[in-house]
FIDOMI-954695 format. One record per residue (C-alpha): residue in three letters; x, y, z. Coordinates in steps of 0.02 Angstrom, whole numbers, padded with zeros to 5 digits, always signed. Example, Ala and Ser with C-alpha at 12.3 -4.5 7.8 and 13.67 -1.06 7.14 Angstrom:
<sites>
ala+00615-00225+00390 ser+00684-00053+00357 
</sites>
This chain:
<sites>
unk-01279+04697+03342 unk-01214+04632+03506 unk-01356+04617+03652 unk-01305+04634+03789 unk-01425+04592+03939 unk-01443+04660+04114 unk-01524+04564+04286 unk-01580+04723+04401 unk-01617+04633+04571 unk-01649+04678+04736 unk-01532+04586+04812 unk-01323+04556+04794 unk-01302+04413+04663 unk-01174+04281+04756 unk-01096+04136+04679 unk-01220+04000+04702 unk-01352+04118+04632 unk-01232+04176+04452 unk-01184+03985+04467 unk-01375+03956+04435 unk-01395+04081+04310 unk-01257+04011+04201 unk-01327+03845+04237 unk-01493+03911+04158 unk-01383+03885+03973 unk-01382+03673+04001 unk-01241+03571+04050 unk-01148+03562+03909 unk-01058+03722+03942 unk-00888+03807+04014 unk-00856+03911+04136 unk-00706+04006+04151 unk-00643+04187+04199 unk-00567+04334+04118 unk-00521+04498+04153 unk-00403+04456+04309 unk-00562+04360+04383 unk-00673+04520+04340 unk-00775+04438+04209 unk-00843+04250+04189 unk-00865+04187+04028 unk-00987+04072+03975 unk-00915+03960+03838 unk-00951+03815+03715 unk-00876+03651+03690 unk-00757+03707+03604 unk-00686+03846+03735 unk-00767+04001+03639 unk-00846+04142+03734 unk-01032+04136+03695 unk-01079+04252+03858 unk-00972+04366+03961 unk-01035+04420+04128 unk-00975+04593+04225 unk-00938+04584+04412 unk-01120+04644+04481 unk-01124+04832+04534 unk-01226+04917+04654 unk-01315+05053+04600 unk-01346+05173+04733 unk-01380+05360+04611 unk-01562+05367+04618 unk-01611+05393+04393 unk-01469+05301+04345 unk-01550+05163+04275 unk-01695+05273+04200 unk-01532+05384+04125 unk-01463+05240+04028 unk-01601+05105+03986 unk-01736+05219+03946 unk-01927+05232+03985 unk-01932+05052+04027 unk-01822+05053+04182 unk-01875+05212+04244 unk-02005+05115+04387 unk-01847+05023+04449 unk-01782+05100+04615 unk-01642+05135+04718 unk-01510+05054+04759 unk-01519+04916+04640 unk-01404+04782+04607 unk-01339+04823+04396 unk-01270+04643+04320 unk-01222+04657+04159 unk-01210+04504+04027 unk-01146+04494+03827 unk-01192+04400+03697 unk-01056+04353+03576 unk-01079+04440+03419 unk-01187+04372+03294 unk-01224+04208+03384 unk-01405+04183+03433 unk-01379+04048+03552 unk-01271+04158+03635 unk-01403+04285+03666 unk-01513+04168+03727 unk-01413+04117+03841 unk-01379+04313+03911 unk-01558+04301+03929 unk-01587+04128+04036 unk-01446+04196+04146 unk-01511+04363+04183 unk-01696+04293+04195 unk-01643+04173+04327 unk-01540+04304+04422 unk-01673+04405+04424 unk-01787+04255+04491 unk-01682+04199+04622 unk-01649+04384+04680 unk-01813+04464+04651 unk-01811+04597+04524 unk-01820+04606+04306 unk-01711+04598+04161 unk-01682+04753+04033 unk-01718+04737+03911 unk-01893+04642+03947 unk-01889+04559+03777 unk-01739+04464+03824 unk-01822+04377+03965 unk-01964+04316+03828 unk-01847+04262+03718 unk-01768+04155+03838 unk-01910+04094+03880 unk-01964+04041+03714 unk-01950+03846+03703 unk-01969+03834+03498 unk-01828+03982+03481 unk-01716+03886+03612 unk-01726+03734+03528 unk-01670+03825+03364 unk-01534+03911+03439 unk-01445+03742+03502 unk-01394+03687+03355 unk-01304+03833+03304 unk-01125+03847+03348 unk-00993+04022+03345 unk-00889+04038+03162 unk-00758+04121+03257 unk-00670+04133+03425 unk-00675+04335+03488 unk-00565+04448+03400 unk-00487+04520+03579 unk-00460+04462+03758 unk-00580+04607+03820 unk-00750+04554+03811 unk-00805+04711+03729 unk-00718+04701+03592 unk-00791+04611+03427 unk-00680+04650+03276 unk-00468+04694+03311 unk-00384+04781+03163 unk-00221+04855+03154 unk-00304+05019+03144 unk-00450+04985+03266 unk-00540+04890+03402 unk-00737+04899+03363 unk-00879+04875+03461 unk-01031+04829+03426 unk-01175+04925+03540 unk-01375+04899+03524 unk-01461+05012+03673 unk-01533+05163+03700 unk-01399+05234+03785 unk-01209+05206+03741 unk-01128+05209+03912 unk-00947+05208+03951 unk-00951+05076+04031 unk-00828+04978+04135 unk-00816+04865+03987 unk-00806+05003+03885 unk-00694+05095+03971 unk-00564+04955+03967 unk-00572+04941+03786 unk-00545+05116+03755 unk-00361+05104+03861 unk-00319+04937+03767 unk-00359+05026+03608 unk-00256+05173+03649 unk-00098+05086+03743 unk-00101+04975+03554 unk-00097+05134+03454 unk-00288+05102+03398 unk-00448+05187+03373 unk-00611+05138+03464 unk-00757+05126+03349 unk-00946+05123+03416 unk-01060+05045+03296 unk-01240+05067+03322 unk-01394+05063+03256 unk-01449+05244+03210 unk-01591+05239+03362 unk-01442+05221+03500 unk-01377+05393+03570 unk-01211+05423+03677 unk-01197+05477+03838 unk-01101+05625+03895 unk-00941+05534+03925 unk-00950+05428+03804 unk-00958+05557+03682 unk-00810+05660+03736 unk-00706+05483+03771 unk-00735+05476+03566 unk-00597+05616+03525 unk-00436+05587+03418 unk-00461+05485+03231 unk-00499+05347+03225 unk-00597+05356+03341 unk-00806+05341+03302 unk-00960+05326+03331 unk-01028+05228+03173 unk-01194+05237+03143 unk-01275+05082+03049 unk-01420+05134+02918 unk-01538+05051+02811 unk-01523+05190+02684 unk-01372+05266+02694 unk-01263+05108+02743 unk-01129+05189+02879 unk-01099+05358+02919 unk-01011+05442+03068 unk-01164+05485+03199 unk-01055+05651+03250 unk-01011+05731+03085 unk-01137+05624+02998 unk-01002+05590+02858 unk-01030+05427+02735 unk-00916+05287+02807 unk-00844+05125+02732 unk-00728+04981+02808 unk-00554+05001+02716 unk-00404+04944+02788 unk-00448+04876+02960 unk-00568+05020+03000 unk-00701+05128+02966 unk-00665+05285+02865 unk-00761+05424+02763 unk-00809+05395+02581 unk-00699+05446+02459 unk-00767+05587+02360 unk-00729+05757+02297 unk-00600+05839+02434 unk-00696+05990+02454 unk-00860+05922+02503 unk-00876+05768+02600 unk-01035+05675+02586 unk-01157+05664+02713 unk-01284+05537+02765 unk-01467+05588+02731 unk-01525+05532+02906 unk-01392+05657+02961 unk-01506+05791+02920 unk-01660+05718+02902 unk-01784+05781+03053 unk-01682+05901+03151 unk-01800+06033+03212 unk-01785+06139+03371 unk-01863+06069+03514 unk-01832+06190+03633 unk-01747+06108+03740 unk-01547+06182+03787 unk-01387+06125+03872 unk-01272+06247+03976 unk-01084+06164+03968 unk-00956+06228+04051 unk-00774+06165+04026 unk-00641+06227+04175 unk-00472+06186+04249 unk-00402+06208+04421 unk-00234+06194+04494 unk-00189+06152+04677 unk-00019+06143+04748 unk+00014+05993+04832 unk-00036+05956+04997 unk-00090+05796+05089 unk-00243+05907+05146 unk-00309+05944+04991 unk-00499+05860+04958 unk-00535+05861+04772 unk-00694+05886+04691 unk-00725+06065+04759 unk-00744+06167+04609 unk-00870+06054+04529 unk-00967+06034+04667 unk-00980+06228+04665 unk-01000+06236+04499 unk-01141+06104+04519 unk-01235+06187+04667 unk-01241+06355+04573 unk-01338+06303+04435 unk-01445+06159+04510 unk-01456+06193+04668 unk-01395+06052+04762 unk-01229+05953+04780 unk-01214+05796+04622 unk-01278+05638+04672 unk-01175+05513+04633 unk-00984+05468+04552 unk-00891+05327+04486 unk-00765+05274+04382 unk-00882+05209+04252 unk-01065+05201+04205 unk-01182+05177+04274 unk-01130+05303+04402 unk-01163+05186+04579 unk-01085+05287+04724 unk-01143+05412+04817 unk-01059+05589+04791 unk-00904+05594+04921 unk-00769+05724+04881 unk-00674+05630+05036 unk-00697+05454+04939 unk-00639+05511+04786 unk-00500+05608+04833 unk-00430+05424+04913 unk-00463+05339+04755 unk-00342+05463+04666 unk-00208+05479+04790 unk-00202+05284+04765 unk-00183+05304+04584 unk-00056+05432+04583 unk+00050+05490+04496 unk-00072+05400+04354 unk-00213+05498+04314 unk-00384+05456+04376 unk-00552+05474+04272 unk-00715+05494+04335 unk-00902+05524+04313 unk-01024+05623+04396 unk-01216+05632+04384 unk-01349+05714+04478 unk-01511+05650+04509 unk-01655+05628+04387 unk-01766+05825+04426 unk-01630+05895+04344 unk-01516+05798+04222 unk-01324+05854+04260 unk-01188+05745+04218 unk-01000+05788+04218 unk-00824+05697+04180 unk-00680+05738+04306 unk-00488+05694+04266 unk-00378+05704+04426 unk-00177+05745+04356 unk-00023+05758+04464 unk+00094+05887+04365 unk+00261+05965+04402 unk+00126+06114+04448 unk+00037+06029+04565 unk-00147+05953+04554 unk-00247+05983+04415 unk-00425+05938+04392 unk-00506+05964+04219 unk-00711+05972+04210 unk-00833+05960+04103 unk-01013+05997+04169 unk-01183+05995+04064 unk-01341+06020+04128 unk-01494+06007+04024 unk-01645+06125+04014 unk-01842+06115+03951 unk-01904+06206+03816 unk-01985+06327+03965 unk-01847+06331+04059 unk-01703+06449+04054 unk-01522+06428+04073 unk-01449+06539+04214 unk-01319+06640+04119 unk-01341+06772+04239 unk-01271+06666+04364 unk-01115+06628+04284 unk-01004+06784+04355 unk-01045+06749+04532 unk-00994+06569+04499 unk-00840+06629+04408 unk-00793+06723+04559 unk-00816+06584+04692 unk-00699+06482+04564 unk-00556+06612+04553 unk-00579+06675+04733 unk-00592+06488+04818 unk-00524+06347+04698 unk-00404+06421+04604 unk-00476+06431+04443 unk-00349+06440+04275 unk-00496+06446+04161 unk-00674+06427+04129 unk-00774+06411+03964 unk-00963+06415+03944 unk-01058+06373+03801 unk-01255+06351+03774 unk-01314+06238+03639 unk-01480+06192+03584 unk-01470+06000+03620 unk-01588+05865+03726 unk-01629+05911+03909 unk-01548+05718+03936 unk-01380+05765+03888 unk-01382+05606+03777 unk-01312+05644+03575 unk-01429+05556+03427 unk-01354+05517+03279 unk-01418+05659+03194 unk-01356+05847+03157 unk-01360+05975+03316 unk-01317+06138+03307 unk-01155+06174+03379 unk-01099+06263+03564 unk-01085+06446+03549 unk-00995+06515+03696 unk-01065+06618+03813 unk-00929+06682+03945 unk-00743+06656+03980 unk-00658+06675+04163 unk-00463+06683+04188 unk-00394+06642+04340 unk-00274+06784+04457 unk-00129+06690+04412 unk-00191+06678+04231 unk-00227+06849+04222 unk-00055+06901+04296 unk+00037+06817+04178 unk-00037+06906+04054 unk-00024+07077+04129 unk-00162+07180+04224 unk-00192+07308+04106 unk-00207+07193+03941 unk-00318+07076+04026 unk-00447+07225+04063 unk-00444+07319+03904 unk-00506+07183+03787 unk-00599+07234+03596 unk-00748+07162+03666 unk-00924+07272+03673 unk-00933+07204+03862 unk-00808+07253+03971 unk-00740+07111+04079 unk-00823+07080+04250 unk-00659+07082+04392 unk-00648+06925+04534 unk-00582+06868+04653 unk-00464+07022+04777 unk-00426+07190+04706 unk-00250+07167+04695 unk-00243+06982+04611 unk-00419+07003+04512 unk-00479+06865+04377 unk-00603+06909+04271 unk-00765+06865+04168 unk-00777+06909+03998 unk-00961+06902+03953 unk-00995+06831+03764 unk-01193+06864+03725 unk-01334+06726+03749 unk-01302+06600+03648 unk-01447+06650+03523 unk-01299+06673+03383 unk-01142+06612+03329 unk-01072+06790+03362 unk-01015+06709+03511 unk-00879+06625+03424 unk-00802+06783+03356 unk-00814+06867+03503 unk-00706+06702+03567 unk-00600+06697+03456 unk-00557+06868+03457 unk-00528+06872+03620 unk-00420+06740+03631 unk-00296+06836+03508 unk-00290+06968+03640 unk-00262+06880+03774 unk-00122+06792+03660 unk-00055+06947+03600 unk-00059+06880+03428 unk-00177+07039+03355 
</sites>
């Protein structure tokens, strides 16, 4: 697997100090740039990329760190200084070299290197002196440094950390993938999880998360499917259509914990106007159920800004009419993270969210809340829809590679306009046991539709039957 290596420091890296760090690898080395100047490459005599280092990033979200390194950076504060290096693929002098450039970083600058191994192995002189000797097989398959293996079909990375991020790296593989008609494929090892964006960034085949196992060999780590490489990309095992084969690790271990996640899913639509300051619905929808206003967004992770509906809304009117992508996180007491896409339509503005926040096993998910918030949607940020599911999933809102039950839904909202469109009268007689809960004015009402707990998959009948209605398809 690819390591990559990360220098957490107290203080802004400049160029004399990375100059160091990449002078930590010996003098025998090149330096060059990539990326438009956002990456520096450290290469070998030869010109090939053995280490690629990210612009540093300061980290500013108190938990992000903890979030997406695990246990062992969870004693590193706020705001931190996040520079990220990788090791070409399969080259061990090349991740010793991540490692003598984020251990002097972090030297120079005061503060450590995640993960703490790396430093040690850096450090060791009888592994070093192995490692020089051994030269790359092959120059990188693609000019972004995340990439490992390009196919045709698919652009693969290769990921070894707790937490699969979408990173800025990341991130810019997933466009090149798509703008080349190609899937992006995550392989891990089956310990790694994804984060919340990642995981919904993976939609659309072939797109997936490929989970490496000593027993099973490759399966997918969201279907758990058997996987093999054939024909530039990694694809389910062929076997009898009307049962596809699934990995044993899949399955093996899943037990309730406890522990839930409350997702909602909504759209709003906004005419228009050079006053308009984005990011109000999810911030309501985030202070209803935790409380308190998110902490931080980006437009990658690690999420490194503090939460500024004002900031953002800049950032997309300079990217319009493209659309802009974000994520948001809240701090670490209660673990919410969201995605936000900003679109200018013929319509207007539309912003599509997806908000999770996780619970503990003695904890309980505010359902009862979800009306109210409803209302304030329809009534001040002109809600089209709203969907709300519970699942029984990690209170981390990271995915393992193993089987979780699915989202049952617990409510739907329709906007007035919504709800118009439809007609008055059909919107409030539904075949639902629950009669709909109005919002927003009494002459241009939304409404709720309530869907049970979430202890049952009757929720999904109860969805799916009333989306015929509201379809008129019954």
């Amino acid at each position: 697997m690819t390591k990559d290596v990360i220098a957490l420091t107290e203080r802004m890296p400049d160029v004399w100090s990375i100059l160091a760090g990449l002078l930590a690898g010996g003098p025998d080395l090149e330096v060059r740039s990539a990326g438009e100047g956002a990456v520096i490459q450290l290469c070998d005599e030869a010109g090939r990329p053995l280490v690629s280092i990210e612009a540093p990033l300061l980290v500013r979200v108190a938990g992000e760190t903890a979030r997406l390194l695990g246990s062992e950076a969870a004693c590193i504060g706020t705001p931190v200084w996040w520079t990220e290096a990788r090791a070409a693929t399969g080259v061990k002098r090349a991740e010793l070299l991540a490692g003598s450039f984020a251990r002097r970083l972090a030297h120079l600058l005061g503060g450590s290197v995640w993960p703490p191994d790396a430093a040690a192995r850096a450090d060791d002189p009888e592994t070093g002196a192995d490692a020089a000797a051994v030269t790359p097989s092959a120059t990188p398959a693609a000019a972004q440094p995340a990439v490992d293996v390009l196919t045709h079909r698919a652009a693969v990375v290769l990921q070894d950390r707790p937490v699969v991020a979408m990173t800025a790296w990341l991130s810019d593989a997933l466009r090149a993938a798509a703008v080349s008609d190609r899937g992006l494929q995550i392989v891990t090892p089956a310990a790694s999880r994804l984060s919340l964006p990642t995981r919904l960034s993976l939609s659309g085949l072939p797109s997936r998360w490929v989970v490496q196992d000593e027993e099973s060999g490759y399966y997918d780590g969201l279907s758990g499917a058997l996987l093999r490489w054939h024909d530039g990309a990694f694809a389910p095992v062929e076997a009898d259509p009307e049962q596809t084969p699934v990995a044993r690790a899949f399955t093996t271990g899943v037990e309730d914990t406890g522990e839930r996640q409350l997702a909602l899913s909504f759209r709003t639509l906004h005419p228009a106007d050079e006053r308009l300051v984005l990011g109000g619905a999810l911030e309501a929808a985030w202070e209803a159920l935790t409380g308190g206003p998110p902490a931080g967004w980006s437009t990658a992770e690690p999420v490194n800004l503090p939460w500024s509906r004002r900031a953002l809304t800049e950032l997309a009117r300079d990217r319009a009419p493209e659309s802009t992508w974000l994520v948001v996180a809240g701090g670490p007491d209660r673990p919410a993270v969201a995605t936000l896409r900003v679109d200018r339509t013929a319509q207007g503005v539309e912003q599509d969210v997806t908000l999770a926040v996780g619970y503990a096993a003695d904890e309980t998910p505010p359902l009862d809340l979800l009306p109210e918030l409803a209302g304030t949607l329809v009534g001040e940020h002109r809600l089209q829809s709203l969907l709300a599911q519970l699942r029984a999933a990690r209170r981390d809102l990271s995915l393992p590679a193993r089987f979780e039950p699915p989202a049952v839904p617990v409510g739907f909202a329709l906007g007035a306009d919504e709800a118009q469109e439809i007609g008055l009268t059909f919107a409030r007689r539904t075949p639902l046991p629950a009669a709909p809960v109005p919002l927003g004015t009494a002459t241009r009402p939304g409404f709720f539709y309530p869907l049970g707990d979430g202890s049952s998959a009757s929720g999904w009948a109860l969805f799916e039957q009333l989306m015929r209605h509201l379809r008129q398809m019954d």
